[in-house]
C-alpha positions as CSV (number, residue, x, y, z in Angstrom):
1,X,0.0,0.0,0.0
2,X,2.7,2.2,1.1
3,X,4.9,1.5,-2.3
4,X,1.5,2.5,-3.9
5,X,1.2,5.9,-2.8
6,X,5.1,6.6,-3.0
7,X,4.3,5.8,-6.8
8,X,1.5,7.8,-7.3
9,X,3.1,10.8,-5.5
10,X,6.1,10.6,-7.7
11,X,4.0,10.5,-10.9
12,X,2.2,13.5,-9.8
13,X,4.9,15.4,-8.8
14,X,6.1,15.0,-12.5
15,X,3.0,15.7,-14.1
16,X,3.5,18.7,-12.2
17,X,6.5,20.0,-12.8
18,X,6.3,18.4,-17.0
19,X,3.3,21.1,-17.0
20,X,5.6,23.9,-15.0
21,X,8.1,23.2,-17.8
22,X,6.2,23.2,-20.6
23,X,3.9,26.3,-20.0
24,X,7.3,28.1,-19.3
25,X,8.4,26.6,-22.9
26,X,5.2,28.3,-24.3
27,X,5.8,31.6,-23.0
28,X,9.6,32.1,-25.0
29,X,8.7,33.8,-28.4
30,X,12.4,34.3,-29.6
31,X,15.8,34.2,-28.3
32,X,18.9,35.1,-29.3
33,X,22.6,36.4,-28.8
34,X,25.6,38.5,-30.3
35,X,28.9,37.9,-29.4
36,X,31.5,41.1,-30.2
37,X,34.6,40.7,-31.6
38,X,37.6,41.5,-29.0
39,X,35.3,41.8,-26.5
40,X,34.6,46.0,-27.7
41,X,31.0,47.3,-28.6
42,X,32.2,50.6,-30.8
43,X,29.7,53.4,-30.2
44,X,30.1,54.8,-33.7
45,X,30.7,53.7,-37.1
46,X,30.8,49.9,-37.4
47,X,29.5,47.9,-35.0
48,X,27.3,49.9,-33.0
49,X,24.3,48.1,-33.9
50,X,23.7,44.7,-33.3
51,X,20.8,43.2,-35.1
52,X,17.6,40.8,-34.3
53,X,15.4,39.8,-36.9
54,X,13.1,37.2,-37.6
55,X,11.6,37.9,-34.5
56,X,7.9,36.3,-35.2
57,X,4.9,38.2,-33.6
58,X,1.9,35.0,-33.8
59,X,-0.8,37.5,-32.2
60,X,-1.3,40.9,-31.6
61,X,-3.5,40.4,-28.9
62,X,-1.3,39.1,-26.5
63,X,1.3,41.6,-25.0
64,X,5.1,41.1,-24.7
65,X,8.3,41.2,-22.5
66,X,11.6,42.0,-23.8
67,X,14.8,41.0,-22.2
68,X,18.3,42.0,-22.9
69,X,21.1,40.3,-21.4
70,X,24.5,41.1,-21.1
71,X,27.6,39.2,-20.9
72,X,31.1,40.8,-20.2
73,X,34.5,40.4,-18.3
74,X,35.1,41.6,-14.9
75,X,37.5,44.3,-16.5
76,X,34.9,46.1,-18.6
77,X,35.4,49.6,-18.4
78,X,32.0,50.9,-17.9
79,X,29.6,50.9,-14.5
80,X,26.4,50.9,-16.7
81,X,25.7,49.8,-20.2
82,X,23.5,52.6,-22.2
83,X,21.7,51.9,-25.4
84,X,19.2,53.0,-27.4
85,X,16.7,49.5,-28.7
86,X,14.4,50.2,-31.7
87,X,11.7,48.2,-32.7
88,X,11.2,48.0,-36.0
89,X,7.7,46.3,-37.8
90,X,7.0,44.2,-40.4
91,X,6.0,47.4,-42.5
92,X,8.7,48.9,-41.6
93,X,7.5,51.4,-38.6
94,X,10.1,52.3,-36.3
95,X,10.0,53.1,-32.2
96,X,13.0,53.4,-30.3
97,X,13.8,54.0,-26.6
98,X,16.9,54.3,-24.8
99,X,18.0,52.5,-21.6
100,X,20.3,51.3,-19.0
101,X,21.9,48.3,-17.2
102,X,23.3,49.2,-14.3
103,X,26.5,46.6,-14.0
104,X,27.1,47.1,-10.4
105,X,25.2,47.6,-7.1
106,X,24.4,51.0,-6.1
107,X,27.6,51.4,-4.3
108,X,29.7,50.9,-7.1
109,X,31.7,47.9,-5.7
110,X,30.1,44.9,-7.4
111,X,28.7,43.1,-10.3
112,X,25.1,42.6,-9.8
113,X,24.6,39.6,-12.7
114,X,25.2,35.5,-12.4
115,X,29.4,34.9,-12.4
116,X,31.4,31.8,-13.2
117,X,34.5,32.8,-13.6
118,X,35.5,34.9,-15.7
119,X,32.2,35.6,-17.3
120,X,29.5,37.7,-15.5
121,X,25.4,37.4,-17.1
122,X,23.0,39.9,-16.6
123,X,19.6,39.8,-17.8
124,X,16.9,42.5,-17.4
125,X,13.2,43.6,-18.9
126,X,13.5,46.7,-20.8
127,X,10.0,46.6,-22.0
128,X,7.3,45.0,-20.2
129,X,3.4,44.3,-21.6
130,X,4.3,45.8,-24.9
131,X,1.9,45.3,-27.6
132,X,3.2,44.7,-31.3
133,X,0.6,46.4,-33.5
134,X,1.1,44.1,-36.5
135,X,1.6,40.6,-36.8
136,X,4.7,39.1,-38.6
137,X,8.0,39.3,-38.3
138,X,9.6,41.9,-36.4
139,X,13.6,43.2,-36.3
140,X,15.0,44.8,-32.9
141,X,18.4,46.2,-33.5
142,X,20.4,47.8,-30.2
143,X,22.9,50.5,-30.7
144,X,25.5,51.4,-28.2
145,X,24.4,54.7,-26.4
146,X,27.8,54.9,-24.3
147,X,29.5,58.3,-23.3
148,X,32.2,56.2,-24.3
149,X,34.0,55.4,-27.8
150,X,33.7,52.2,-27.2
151,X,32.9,49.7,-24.3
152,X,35.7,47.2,-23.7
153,X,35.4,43.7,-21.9
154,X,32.0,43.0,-23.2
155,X,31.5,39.9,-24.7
156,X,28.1,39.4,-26.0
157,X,24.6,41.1,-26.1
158,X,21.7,38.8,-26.7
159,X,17.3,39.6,-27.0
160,X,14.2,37.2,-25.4
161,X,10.9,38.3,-26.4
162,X,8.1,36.0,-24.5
163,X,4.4,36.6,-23.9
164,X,3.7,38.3,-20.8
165,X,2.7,36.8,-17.5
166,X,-1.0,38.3,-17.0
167,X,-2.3,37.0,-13.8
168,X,-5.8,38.6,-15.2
169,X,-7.5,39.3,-18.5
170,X,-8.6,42.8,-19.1
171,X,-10.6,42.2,-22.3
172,X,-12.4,40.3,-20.2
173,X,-13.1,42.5,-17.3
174,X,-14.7,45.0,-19.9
């Protein structure tokens, strides 16, 4: 009886987390990275922009999150990473915002992302329950916004777009 209920206990505990998984699986919409040759991200001229496209949009009714990470060396020379990240539609139709990632914590002292080793990962939301207006394939393309010529001791810059987490529906509510 005992072995029984150890059994069935198991096989719901992975039923459960198989469905955690797989709803999680659902949500990712697109992800990709950009590694930089030499580790530099040049603020002007070539190789300030680093390009996402095929980014496919399946509905227009659903709203978005976008995520950039970050990857870079302990010896990058910059606290913050500025950029400006434009959007750009299937028809073309460009919107653009600029933001930051703040590297460090707010005194300055140390990294704030995921390390092993040598390499430190940070991944934020820059835009969060973002609506694409058309459906299709969309390009995001992020251009280095540094007070600097160029950051050094990055490595790579990468873009997730998934479907927002929306504990309620407000179509619904109307």
């Amino acid at each position: 009886m005992k072995a029984s209920r150890i059994v069935f206990a198991l096989i719901a505990i992975g039923v459960l987390v198989f469905a955690g998984v797989s709803c999680k699986k659902n949500k990712k919409i697109y992800k990709d990275r950009q590694d930089f040759k030499s580790y530099v991200w040049n603020r002007i001229e070539d190789g300030k922009d680093v390009s996402f496209e095929k980014i496919k949009i399946p509905n227009i009714e659903d709203t978005y999150d976008i995520y950039v990470s970050i990857r870079h060396a302990p010896m990058i020379n910059v606290d913050e990473v500025d950029f400006i990240l434009k959007v750009i539609s299937p028809s073309g139709i460009a919107k653009q915002s600029i933001h930051t990632i703040k590297l460090k914590d707010r005194a300055g002292e140390k990294f704030v992302g995921d390390r092993m080793g040598d390499l430190i990962d940070i991944k934020e939301i820059v835009k969060q329950y973002m609506y694409f207006p058309e459906k299709g394939e969309y390009t995001i393309v992020i251009s280095n916004y540094s007070s600097k010529y160029q950051i050094g001791g990055i490595m790579s810059i990468g873009i997730e777009v998934e479907k927002s987490n929306l504990d309620y529906d407000v179509e619904k509510r109307k």
